[in-house]
PAKEKOL-86793 format. One record per residue (C-alpha): x, y, z; residue in one letter; residue number from 1. Coordinates in nm, 3 decimals. Example, Ala and Ser with C-alpha at 12.3 -4.5 7.8 and 13.67 -1.06 7.14 Angstrom:
TORRO       px       py       pz  drenpa  vexba
TORRO    1.230   -0.450    0.780       A      1
TORRO    1.367   -0.106    0.714       S      2
This chain:
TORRO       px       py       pz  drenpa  vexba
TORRO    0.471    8.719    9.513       X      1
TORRO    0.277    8.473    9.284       X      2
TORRO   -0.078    8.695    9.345       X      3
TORRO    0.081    9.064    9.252       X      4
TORRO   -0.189    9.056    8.978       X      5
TORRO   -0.517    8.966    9.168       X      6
TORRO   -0.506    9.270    9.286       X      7
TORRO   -0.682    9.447    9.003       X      8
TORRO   -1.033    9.611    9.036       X      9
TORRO   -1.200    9.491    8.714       X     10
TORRO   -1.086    9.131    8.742       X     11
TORRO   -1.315    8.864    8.558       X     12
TORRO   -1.519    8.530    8.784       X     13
TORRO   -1.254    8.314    8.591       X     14
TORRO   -0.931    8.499    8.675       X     15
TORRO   -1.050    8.523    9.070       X     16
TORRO   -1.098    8.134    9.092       X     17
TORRO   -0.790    8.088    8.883       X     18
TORRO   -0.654    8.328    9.167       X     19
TORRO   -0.794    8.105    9.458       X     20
TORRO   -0.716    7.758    9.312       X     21
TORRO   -0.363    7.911    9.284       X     22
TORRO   -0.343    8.067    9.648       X     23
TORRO   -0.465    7.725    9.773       X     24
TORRO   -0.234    7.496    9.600       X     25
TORRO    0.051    7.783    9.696       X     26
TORRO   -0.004    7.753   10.055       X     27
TORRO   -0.088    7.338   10.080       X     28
TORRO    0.259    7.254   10.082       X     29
TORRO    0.351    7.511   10.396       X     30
TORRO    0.004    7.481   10.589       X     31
TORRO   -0.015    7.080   10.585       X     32
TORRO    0.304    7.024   10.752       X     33
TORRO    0.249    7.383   10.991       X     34
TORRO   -0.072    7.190   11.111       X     35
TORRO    0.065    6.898   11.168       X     36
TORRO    0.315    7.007   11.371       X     37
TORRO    0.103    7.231   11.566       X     38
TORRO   -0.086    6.915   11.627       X     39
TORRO    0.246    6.778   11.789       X     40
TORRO    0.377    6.998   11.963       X     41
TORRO    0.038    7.146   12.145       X     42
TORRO    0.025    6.734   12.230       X     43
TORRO    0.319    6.789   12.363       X     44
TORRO    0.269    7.055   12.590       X     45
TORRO   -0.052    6.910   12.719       X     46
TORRO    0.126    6.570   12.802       X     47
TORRO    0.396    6.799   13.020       X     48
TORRO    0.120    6.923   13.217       X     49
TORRO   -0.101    6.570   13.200       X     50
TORRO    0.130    6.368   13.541       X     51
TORRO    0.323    6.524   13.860       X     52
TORRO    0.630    6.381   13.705       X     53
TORRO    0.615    6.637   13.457       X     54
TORRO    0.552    6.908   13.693       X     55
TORRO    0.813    6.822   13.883       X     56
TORRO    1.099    6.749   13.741       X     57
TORRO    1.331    7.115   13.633       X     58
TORRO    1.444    6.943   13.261       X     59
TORRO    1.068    6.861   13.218       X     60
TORRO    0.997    7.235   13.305       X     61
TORRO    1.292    7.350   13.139       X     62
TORRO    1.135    7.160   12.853       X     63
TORRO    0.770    7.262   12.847       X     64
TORRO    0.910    7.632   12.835       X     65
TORRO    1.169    7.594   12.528       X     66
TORRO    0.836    7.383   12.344       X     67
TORRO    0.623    7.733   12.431       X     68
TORRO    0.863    7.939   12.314       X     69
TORRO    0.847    7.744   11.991       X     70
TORRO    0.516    7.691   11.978       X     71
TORRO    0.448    8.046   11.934       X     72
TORRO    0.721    8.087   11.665       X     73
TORRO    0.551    7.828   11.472       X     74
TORRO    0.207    8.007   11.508       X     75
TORRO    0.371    8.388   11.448       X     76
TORRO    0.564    8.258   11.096       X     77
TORRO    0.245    8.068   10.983       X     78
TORRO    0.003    8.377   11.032       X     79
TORRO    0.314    8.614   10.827       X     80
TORRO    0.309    8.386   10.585       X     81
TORRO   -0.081    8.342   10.543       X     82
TORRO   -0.089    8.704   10.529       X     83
TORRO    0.160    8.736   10.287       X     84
TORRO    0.022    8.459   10.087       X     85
TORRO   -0.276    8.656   10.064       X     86
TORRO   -0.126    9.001   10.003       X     87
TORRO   -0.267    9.154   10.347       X     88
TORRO   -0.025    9.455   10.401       X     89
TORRO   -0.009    9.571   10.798       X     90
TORRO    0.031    9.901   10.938       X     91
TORRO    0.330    9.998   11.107       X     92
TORRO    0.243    9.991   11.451       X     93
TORRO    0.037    9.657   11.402       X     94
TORRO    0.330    9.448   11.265       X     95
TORRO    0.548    9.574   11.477       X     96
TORRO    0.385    9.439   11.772       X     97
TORRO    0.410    9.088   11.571       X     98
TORRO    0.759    9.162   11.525       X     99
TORRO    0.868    9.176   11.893       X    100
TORRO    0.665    8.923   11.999       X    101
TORRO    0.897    8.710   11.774       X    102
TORRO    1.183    8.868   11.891       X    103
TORRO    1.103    8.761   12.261       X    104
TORRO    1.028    8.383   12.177       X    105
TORRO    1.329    8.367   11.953       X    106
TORRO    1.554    8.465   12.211       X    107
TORRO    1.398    8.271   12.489       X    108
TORRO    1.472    7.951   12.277       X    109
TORRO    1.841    7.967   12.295       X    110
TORRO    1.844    8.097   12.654       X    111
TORRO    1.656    7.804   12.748       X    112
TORRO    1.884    7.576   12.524       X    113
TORRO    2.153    7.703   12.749       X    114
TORRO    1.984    7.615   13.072       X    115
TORRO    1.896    7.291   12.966       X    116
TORRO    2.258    7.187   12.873       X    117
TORRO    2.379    7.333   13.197       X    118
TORRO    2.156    7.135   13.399       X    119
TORRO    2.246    6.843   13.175       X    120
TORRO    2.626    6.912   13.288       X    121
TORRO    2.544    6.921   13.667       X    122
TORRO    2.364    6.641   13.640       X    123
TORRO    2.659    6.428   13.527       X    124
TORRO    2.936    6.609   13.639       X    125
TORRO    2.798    6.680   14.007       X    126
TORRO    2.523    6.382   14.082       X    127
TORRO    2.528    6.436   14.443       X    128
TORRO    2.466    6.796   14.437       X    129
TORRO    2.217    6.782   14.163       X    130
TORRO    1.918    6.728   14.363       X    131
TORRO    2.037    7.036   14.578       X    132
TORRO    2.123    7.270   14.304       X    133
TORRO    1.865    7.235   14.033       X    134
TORRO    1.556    7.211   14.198       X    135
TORRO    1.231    7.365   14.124       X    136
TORRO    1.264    7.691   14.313       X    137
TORRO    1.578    7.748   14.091       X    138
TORRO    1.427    7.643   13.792       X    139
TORRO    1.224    7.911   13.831       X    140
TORRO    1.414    8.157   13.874       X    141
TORRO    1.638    8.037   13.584       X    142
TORRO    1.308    8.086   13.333       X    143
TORRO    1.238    8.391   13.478       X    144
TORRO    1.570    8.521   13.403       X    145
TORRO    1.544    8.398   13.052       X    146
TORRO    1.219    8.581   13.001       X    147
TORRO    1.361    8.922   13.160       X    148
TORRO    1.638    8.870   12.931       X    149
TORRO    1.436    8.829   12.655       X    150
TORRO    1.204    9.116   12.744       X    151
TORRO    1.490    9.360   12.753       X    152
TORRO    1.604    9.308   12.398       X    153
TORRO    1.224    9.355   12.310       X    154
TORRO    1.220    9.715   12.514       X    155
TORRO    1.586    9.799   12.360       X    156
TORRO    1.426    9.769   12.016       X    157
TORRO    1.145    9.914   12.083       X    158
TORRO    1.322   10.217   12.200       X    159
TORRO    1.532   10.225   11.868       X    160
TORRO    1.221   10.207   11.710       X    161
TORRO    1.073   10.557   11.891       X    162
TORRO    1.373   10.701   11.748       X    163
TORRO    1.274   10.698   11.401       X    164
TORRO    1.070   10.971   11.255       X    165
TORRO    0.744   10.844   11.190       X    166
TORRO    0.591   11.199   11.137       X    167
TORRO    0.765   11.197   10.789       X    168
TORRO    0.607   10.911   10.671       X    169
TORRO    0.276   10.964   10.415       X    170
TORRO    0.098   10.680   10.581       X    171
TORRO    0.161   10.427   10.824       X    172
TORRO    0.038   10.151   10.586       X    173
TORRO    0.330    9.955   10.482       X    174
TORRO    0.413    9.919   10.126       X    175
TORRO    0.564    9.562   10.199       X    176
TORRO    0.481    9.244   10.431       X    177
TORRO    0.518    9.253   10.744       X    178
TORRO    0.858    9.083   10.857       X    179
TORRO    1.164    9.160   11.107       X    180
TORRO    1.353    9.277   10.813       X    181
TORRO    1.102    9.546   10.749       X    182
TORRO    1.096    9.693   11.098       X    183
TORRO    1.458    9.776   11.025       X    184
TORRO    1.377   10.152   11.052       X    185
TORRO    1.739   10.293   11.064       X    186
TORRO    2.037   10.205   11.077       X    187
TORRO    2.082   10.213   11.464       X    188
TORRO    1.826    9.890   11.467       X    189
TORRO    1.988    9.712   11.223       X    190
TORRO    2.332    9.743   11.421       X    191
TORRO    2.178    9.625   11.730       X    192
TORRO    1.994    9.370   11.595       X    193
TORRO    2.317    9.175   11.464       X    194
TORRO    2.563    9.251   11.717       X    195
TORRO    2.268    9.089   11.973       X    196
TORRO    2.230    8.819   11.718       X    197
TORRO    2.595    8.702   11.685       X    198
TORRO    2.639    8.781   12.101       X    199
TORRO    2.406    8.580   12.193       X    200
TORRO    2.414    8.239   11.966       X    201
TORRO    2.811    8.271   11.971       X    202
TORRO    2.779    8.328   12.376       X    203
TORRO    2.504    8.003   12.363       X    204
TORRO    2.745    7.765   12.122       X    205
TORRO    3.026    7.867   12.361       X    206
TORRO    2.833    7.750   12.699       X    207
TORRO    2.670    7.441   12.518       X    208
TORRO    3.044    7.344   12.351       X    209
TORRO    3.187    7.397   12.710       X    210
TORRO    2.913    7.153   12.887       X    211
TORRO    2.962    6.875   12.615       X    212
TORRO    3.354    6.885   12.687       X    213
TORRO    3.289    6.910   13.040       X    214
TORRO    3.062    6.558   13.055       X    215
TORRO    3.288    6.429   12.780       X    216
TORRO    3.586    6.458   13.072       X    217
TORRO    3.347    6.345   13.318       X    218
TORRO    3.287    6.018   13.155       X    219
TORRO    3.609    5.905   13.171       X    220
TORRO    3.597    5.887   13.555       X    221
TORRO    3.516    5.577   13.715       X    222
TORRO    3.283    5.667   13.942       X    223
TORRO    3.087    5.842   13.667       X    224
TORRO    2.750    5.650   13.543       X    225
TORRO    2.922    5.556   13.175       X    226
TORRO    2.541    5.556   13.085       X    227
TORRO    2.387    5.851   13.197       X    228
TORRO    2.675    6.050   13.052       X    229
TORRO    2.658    5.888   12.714       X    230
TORRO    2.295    5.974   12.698       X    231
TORRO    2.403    6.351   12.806       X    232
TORRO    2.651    6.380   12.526       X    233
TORRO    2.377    6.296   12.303       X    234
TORRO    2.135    6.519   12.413       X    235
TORRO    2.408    6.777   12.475       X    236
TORRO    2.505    6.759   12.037       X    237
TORRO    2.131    6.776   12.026       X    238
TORRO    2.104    7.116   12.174       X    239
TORRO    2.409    7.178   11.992       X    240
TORRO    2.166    7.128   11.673       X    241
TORRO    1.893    7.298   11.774       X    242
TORRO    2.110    7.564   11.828       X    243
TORRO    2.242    7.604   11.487       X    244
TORRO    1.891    7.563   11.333       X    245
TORRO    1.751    7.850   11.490       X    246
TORRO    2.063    8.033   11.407       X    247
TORRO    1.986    7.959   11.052       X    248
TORRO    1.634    8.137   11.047       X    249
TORRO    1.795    8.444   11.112       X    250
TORRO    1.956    8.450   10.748       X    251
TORRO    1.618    8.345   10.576       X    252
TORRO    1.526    8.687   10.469       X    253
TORRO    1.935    8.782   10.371       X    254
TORRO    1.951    8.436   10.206       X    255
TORRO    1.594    8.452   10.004       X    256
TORRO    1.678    8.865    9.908       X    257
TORRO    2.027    8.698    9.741       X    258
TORRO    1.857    8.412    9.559       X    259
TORRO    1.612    8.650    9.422       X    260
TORRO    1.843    8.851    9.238       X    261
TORRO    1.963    8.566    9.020       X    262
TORRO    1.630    8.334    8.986       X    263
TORRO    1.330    8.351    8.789       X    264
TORRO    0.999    8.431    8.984       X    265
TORRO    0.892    8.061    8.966       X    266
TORRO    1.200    7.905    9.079       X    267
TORRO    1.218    8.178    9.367       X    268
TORRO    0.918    8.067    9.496       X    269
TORRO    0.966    7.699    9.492       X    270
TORRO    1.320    7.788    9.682       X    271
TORRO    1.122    7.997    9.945       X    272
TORRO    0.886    7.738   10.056       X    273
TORRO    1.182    7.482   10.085       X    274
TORRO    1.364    7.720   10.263       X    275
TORRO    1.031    7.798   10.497       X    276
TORRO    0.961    7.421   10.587       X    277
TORRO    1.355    7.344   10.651       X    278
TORRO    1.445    7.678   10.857       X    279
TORRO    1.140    7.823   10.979       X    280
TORRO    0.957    7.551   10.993       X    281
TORRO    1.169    7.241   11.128       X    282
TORRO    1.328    7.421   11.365       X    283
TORRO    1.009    7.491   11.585       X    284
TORRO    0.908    7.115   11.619       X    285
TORRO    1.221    6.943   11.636       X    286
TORRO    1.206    6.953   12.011       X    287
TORRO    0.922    6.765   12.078       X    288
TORRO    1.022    6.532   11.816       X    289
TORRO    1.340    6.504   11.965       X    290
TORRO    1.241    6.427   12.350       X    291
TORRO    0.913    6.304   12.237       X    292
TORRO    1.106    6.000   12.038       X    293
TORRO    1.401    5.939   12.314       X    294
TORRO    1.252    6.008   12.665       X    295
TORRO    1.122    5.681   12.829       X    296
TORRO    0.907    5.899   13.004       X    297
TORRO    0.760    6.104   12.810       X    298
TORRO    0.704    5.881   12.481       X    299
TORRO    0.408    5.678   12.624       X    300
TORRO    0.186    5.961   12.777       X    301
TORRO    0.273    6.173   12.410       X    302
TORRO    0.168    5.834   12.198       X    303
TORRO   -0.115    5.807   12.405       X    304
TORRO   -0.245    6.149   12.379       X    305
TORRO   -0.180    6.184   12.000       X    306
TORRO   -0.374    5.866   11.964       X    307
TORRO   -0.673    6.040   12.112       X    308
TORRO   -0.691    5.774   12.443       X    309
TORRO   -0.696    5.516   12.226       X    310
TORRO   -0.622    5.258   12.471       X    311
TORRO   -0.532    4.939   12.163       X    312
TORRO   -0.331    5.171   11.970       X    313
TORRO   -0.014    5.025   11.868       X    314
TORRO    0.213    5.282   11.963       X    315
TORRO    0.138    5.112   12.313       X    316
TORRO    0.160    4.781   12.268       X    317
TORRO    0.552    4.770   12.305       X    318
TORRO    0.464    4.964   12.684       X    319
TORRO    0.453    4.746   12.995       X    320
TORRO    0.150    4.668   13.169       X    321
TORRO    0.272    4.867   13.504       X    322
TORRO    0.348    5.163   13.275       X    323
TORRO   -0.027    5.162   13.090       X    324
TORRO   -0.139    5.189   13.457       X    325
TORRO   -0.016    5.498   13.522       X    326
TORRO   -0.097    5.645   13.116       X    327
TORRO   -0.438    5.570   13.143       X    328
TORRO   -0.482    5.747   13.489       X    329
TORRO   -0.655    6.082   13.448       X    330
């Protein structure tokens, strides 16, 4: 990192602000945007739980649990990344507790991806049965699946981890920062954690592909709504998207570790916070951007609570009166 030199004992008043003013202008470009969409998509979650019709409704749930999920990504990567900013070095046993509770939101994301699409396919594909087949009951049992899921991957690897001899170790203070690739403890983790890896996005990409070309067929029957499956295709390539974004943070670390070999220390850092806001970063708000943006029904009651209740706020002044009647109801 930039700071590898603030670390010495006898450093003068001027170095240490030079230091600061550094760490601060280091971090502006990564923290600004982090806050601001932690601003967005907390709004977001509090707007899913803010009307019944939110409550309600499985994609809404489906919804509020893949914006969780991400949520908490976003807040894990910020607090690595402040810490490595500021040259904190973890112990062992504290990072890797960090470390899996990434590994069960990143897995849930996909999972829920794949839920999402699936009731997207129903929905289009088998209208009359839809109200019978996703309802809330199942819905629940759908995210509760995805979290089981997710939770054993995070017991497998903490097995693997068990397996490795920590008893030869000096210290367990670790010598670098905290991140999934340094968790890697053996080769038996590193194994599992890519075979899971390509299983499960290739398994997701496979079940989202197969829903798209399922409503694409659908569309082309006449008594299919021509509108509602348009707007499922759309959302459909949309999780397709998401999908291959959050497949991409899983090469940040490979992808940075190449670069570095090649590049200056300057230039590497300038690549890593590019490749931090558009991998790490993006990812983890583009859903409530996305629905945020396109759903009818979600867009007012999100404008309105980002604008803080502010009731003349142009982002509702394109909103019917009937709608502002239900916004505004606590």
């Amino acid at each position: 990192m930039l700071y590898a030199n603030l670390s010495q004992t006898n450093i003068t008043a001027e170095l240490q602000y030079q230091g600061l003013l550094g760490l601060v202008l280091f971090s502006a470009p990564v923290m600004v945007p982090c806050c601001v969409f932690l601003f967005i998509n907390g709004t977001m979650l509090f707007s899913l739980r803010s009307k019944p019709v939110f409550r309600e409704t499985s994609r809404y749930i489906l919804l509020y649990n893949l914006l969780f999920a991400d949520t908490v990504q976003l807040v894990h990567s910020q607090v690595l990344y402040i810490l490595a900013a500021c040259r904190i070095m973890l112990t062992y046993p504290v990072c890797g507790v960090l470390t899996m509770i990434a590994n069960l939101t990143t897995v849930i994301s996909p999972l829920t991806l794949v839920v999402m699409s699936l009731e997207r396919y129903v929905a289009v594909c088998y209208p009359l049965r839809h109200a019978t087949i996703i309802t809330i009951r199942n819905t629940g049992v759908a995210i509760t699946v995805v979290w089981a899921f997710s939770s054993l991957n995070v017991l497998t690897r903490v097995l693997l981890l068990l397996n490795f001899p920590f008893e030869e170790l000096q210290s367990l203070q670790m010598k670098d920062f905290c991140s999934d690739t340094a968790m890697i403890l053996g080769p038996g983790s590193d194994h599992y954690g890519k075979a899971y890896t390509y299983f499960l996005f290739v398994s997701a990409s496979v079940v989202i592909t197969s829903s798209y070309i399922g409503v694409m067929v659908a569309a082309r029957s006449a008594s299919t709504d021509k509108a509602s499956a348009r707007k499922a295709r759309h959302t459909l390539l949309l999780h397709l998207l998401q999908l291959v974004l959050s497949l991409l943070s899983t090469v940040h670390n490979p992808l940075l570790f190449s670069i570095s070999k090649t590049q200056d220390r300057v230039t590497i850092v300038r690549i890593q916070i590019v490749l931090y806001l558009c991998i790490i970063i993006l990812p983890r708000c583009l859903s409530a951007l996305i629905y945020g943006l396109r759903d009818q029904t979600i867009r007012p009651a999100l404008m309105y609570h980002l604008c803080c209740r502010w009731r003349r706020s142009s982002f509702l002044s394109d909103v019917p009166a009937k709608d502002k009647v239900g916004i505004f109801v606590t």
